[in-house]
Steps between C-alpha positions, in 0.01 A plus 500: 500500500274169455323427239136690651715818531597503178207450372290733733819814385410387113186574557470827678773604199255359270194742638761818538586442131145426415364818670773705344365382180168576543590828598751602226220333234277775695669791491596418131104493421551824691782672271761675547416649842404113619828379439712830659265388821570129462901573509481731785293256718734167428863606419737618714481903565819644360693667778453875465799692582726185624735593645862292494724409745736689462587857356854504404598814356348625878653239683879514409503922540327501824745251621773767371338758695575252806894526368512161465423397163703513169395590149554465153884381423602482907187280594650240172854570616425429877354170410744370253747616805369262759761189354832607510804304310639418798189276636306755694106510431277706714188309353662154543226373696150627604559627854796743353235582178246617711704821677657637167215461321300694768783733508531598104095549542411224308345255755226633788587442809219206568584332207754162472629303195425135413751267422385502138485901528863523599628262218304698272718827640786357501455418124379857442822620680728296306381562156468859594881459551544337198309769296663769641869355447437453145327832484864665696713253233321691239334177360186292499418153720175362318470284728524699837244764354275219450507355831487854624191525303318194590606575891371847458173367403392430849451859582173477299514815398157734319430840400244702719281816453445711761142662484696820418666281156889501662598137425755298726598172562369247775581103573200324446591268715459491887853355584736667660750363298296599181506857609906473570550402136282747373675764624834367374347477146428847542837541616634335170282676306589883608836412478560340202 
């Protein structure tokens, strides 16, 4: 941008702001009413009934319906399972991800993981494995529940109201892999 551009993009943000001010020192000559107007006609309109990406406590049983999803305790000890002692990992890279996850009902079919995604399940597998072997040890890891915490943060998760007040849970987020974590925090939560 040269020097004229700048200047011309000051200026036109310079008469936006300048109108806006003339019409907020309007509508507060106008009162209360004035201002209610004023907001309405320059913010942003709140999205009414957004909707979010994802419904998980639908997502996860309809999958089940399908026979191909785990819940609860099995879904957790399915994906702790996936690295064996002896070497074996079904999630080692993303190509052999992609099919179990679609199979346990926590990936749609036309979705794929990132690079970044599957690093960030294979670190939400392996401190699910860590949590859950100090859980069967009858102890405590601090430090594997709080990398299972901060890994279980990307499912994003929020309370919703249905019109008819039943609240659920939903990812906020439109990632696939957002969805696939909130269902395992789910997961953790029923089960634990």
């Amino acid at each position: 941008m040269d020097r004229g551009q700048e200047v011309s993009a000051t200026t036109r943000r310079d008469a936006d702001d300048s109108a806006i001010c003339k019409r907020l020192r309007f509508a507060l000559a106008g009162g209360h009413r004035g201002v209610e107007e004023l907001a309405r006609s320059v913010l942003p309109r709140p999205s009414l009934g957004r909707r979010y990406d994802l419904s998980v406590t639908n997502h996860t049983p309809s999958a089940a319906a399908a026979g191909s999803a785990l819940g609860g305790e099995d879904l957790l000890r399915s994906l702790a399972g996936t690295a064996t002692a002896d070497g074996g990992d079904l999630l080692a890279t993303r190509e052999s991800a992609v099919p179990w996850l679609r199979t346990a009902g926590l990936l749609p079919g036309d979705a794929a993981l990132s690079g970044s995604e599957h690093g960030a399940l294979l670190r939400l597998r392996d401190s699910l494995r860590d949590v859950l072997a100090a859980r069967a040890a009858s102890g405590t890891d601090e430090d594997a529940a709080a990398q299972l915490t901060r890994a279980l943060a990307d499912g994003r998760l929020v309370v919703t109201v249905s019109a008819d007040g039943a609240a659920g849970l939903a990812s906020s987020a439109r990632a696939s892999y957002s969805n696939l974590v909130a269902a395992v925090a789910i997961a953790v939560a029923q089960a634990w």
